[in-house]
C-alpha positions as CSV (number, residue, x, y, z in Angstrom):
1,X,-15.6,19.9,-35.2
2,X,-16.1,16.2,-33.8
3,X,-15.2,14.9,-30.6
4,X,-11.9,13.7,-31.8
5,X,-10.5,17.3,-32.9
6,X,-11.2,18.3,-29.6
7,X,-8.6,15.7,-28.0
8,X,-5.6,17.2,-29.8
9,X,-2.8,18.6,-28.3
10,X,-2.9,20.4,-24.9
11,X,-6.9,19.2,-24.2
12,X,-5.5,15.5,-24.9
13,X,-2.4,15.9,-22.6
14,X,-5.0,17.5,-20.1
15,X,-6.9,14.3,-19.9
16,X,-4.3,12.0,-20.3
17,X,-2.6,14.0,-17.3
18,X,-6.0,13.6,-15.3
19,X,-6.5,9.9,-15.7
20,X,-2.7,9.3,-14.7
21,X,-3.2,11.5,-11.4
22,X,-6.4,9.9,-10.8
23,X,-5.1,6.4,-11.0
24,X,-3.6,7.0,-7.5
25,X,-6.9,7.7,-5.9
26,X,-7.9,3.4,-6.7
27,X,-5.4,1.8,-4.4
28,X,-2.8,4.1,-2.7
29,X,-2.6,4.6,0.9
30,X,-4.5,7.4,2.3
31,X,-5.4,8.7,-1.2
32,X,-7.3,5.7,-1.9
33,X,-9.0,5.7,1.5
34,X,-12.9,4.0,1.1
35,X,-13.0,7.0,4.3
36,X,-13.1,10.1,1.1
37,X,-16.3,10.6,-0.6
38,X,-15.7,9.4,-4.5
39,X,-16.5,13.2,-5.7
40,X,-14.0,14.1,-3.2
41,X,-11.7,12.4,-4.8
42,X,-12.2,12.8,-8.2
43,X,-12.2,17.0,-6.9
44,X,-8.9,16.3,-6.0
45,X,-7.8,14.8,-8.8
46,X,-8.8,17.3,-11.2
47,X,-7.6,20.2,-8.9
48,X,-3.8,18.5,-8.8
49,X,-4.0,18.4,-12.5
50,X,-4.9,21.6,-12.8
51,X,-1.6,22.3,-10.6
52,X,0.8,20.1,-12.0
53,X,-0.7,20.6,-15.5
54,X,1.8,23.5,-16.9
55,X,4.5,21.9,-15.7
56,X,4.2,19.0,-17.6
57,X,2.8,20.9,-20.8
58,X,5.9,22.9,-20.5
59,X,8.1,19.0,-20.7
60,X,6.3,19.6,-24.3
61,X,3.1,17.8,-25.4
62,X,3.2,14.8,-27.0
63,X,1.2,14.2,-30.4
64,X,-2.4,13.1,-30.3
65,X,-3.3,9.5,-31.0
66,X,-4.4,9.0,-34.3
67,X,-7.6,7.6,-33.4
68,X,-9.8,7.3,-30.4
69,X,-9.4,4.0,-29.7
70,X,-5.9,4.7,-29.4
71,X,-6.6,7.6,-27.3
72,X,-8.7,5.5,-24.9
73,X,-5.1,2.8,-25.1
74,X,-3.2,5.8,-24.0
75,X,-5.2,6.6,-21.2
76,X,-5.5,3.3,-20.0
77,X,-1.5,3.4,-19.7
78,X,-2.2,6.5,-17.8
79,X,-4.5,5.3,-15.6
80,X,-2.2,2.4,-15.4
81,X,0.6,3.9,-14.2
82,X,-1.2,5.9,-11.4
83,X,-2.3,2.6,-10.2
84,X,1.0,0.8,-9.8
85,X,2.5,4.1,-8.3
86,X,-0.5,3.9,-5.2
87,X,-0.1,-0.3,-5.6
88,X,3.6,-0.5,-4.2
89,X,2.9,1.8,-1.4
90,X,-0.2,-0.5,-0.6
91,X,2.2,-3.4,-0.9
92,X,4.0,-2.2,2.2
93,X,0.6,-1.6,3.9
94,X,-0.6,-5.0,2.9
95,X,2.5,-6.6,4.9
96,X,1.6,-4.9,7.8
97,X,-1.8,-6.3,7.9
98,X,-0.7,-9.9,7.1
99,X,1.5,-9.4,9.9
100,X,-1.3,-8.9,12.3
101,X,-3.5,-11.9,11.2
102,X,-0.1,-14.1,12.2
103,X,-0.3,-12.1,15.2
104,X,-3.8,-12.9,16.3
105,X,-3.5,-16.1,15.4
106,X,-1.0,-16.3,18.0
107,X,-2.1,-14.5,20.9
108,X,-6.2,-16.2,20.6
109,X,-7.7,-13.2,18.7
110,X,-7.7,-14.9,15.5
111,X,-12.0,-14.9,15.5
112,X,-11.9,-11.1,16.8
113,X,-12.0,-9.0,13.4
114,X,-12.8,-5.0,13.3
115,X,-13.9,-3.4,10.1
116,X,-11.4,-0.9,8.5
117,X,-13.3,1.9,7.1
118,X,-10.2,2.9,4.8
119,X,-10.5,-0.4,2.9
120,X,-14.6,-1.6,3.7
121,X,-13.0,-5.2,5.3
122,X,-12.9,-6.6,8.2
123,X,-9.3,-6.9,9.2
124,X,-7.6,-8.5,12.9
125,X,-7.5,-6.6,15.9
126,X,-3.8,-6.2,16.2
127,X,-3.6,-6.1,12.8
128,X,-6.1,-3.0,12.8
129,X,-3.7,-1.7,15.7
130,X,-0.7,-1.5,13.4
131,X,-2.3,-0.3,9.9
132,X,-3.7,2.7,12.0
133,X,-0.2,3.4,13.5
134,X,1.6,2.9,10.1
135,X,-0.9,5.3,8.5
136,X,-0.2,7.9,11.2
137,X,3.5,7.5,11.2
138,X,3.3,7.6,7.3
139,X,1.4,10.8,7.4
140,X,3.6,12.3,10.0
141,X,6.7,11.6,7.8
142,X,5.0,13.1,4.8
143,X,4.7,10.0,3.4
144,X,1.6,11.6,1.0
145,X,3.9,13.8,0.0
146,X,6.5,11.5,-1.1
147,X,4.1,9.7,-3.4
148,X,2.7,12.7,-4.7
149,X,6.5,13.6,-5.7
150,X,6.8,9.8,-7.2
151,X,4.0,11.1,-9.3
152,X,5.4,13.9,-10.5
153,X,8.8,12.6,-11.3
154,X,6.9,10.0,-13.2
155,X,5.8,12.9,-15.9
156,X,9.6,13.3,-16.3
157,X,10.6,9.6,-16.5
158,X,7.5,8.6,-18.5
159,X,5.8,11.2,-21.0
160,X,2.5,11.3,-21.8
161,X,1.6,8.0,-23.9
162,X,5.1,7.2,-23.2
163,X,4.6,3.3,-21.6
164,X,5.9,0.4,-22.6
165,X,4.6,-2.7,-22.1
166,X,7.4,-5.3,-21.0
167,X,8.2,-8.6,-18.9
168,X,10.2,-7.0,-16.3
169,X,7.1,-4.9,-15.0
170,X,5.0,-8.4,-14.3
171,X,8.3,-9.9,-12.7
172,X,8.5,-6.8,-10.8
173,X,5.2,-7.1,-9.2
174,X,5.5,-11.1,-8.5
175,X,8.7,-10.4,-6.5
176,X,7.0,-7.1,-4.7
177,X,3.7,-9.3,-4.3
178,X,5.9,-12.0,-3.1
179,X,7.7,-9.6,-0.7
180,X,4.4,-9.2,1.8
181,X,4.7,-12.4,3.4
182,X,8.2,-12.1,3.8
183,X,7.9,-8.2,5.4
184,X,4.9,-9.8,7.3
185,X,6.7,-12.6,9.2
186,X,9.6,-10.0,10.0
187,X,6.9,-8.2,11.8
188,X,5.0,-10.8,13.4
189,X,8.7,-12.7,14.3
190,X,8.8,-11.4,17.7
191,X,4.8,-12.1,19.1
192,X,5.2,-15.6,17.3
193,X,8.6,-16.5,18.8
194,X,7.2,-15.4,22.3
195,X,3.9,-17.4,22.2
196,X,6.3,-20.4,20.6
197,X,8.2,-20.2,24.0
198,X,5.1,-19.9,26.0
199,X,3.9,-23.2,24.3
200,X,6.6,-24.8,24.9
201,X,6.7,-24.0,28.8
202,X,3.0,-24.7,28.6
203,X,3.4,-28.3,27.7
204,X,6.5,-29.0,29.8
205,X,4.1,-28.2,32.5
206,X,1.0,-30.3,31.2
207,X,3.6,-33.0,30.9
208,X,4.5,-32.3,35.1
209,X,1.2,-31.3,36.0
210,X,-1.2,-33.5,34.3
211,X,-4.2,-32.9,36.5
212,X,-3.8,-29.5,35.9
213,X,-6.1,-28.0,33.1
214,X,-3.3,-26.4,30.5
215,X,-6.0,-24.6,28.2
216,X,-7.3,-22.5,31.4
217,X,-4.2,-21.4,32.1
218,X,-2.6,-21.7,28.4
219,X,-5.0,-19.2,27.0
220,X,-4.6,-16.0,29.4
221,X,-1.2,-17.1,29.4
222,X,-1.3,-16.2,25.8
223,X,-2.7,-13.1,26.1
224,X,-0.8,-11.4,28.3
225,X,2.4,-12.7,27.0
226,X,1.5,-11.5,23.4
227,X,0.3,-8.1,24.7
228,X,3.4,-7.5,27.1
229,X,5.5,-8.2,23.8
230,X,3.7,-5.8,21.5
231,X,3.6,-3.0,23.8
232,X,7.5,-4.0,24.3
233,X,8.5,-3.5,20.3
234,X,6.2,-0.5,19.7
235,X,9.2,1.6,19.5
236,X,11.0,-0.6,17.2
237,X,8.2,-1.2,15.3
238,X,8.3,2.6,14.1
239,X,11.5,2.4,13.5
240,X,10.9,-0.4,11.6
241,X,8.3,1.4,9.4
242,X,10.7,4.5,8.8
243,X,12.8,1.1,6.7
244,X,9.6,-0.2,5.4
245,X,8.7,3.2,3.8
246,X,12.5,4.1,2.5
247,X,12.2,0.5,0.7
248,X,8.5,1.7,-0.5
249,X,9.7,5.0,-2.6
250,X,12.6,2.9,-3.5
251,X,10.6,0.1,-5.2
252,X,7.9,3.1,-6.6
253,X,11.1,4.6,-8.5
254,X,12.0,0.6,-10.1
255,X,8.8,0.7,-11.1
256,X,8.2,3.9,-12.9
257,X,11.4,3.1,-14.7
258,X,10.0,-0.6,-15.3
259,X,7.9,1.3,-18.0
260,X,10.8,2.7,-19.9
């Protein structure tokens, strides 16, 4: 018996079920964390396939590829369709973060960077602020658990070696892609409007004032301004999130039917 006879029926829908579940673990939000050892991970993976497993052998397993190579294409898809489940919930994650940079920029703490340990990178202060509040606000909503049931809806949308490859999947992720700076300036709106006030006042009173020095006063100025506003939309902010996620299992359900 070679190694091919050994990846028909339920041992090949085992795998291909693995590599699909494991594709989550690249990218996604929390499951993807840098912050989980890699065996960790792949543990897991293997143990929420072992879970999930009869239920989708019980959907009915699909025929073997004829060959390996096209065993290996299949699992590819898999893996591919793990992937874009955990990249549209990083999408919304990734907005957040642009919105801090703007943010810094802004206030004067543009050259100020912390690294993430979720993502290895160094990343802006405020910006750091807000990822770590989304994250916690997306794990106290069970946010996890709403891409883990994404992930198993997909085994009912998509079968096993059931992808097809089409246009309105890469148009889908230009105008998701696209969405971040929009969702990021939305965020950032308030802080930037604030400091383009302040600015404003700021050279009104150069203009007044000229033997006063604008950039000793400009840049505290700044600072406290653009704190006092964050800590003032805080609350709004969450509630802006629980919109941001609602969108984010919308757009990972649009894409799982993207591969139909």
């Amino acid at each position: 018996m070679d190694l091919y006879e050994l990846l028909q029926g339920h041992i090949a829908a085992f795998l291909l079920t693995l590599t699909r579940i494991s594709g989550i673990f690249l990218i996604s939000p929390f499951f993807g964390s840098l912050n989980m050892p890699v065996l960790f991970r792949a543990a897991a993976a293997l143990t929420m396939t072992v879970i999930i497993f009869p239920v989708v052998d019980a959907m009915g397993t699909p025929a073997a590829p004829e060959s390996v190579l096209l065993f290996a294409a299949a699992a590819v898809g898999e893996l591919f369709i793990g992937w874009l489940i955990g990249f549209v919930a990083y999408i919304a994650f990734a907005a957040i973060t642009m919105a801090g940079k703007v943010m810094d920029m802004q206030v004067g703490f543009a050259i100020v960077n912390v690294v993430d340990p979720t993502s290895g990178q160094q990343i802006p202060l405020i910006g750091s602020f807000l990822y770590n509040l989304a994250l916690i606000v997306f794990l106290a909503t069970n946010g996890h658990h709403m891409i883990l049931a994404a992930l198993a809806e997909s085994f009912r949308v998509l079968p096993l070696a059931g992808m097809e490859w089409n246009i309105s999947l890469a148009l889908l992720i230009a105008k998701l892609t696209g969405g971040i700076f929009l969702t990021g300036m939305k965020i950032a709106m308030p802080i930037t409007f604030a400091i383009l006030l302040t600015n404003v006042g700021l050279g009104i009173l150069s203009r007044t004032m000229p033997q006063m020095n604008i950039f000793v006063v400009g840049i505290p100025m700044q600072l406290m301004i653009g704190i006092t506003v964050l800590s003032m939309i805080i609350p709004f902010y969450v509630l802006f999130l629980d919109v941001l996620f609602n969108e984010m299992y919308g757009n990972i359900s649009l894409a799982i039917r993207t591969l139909q």
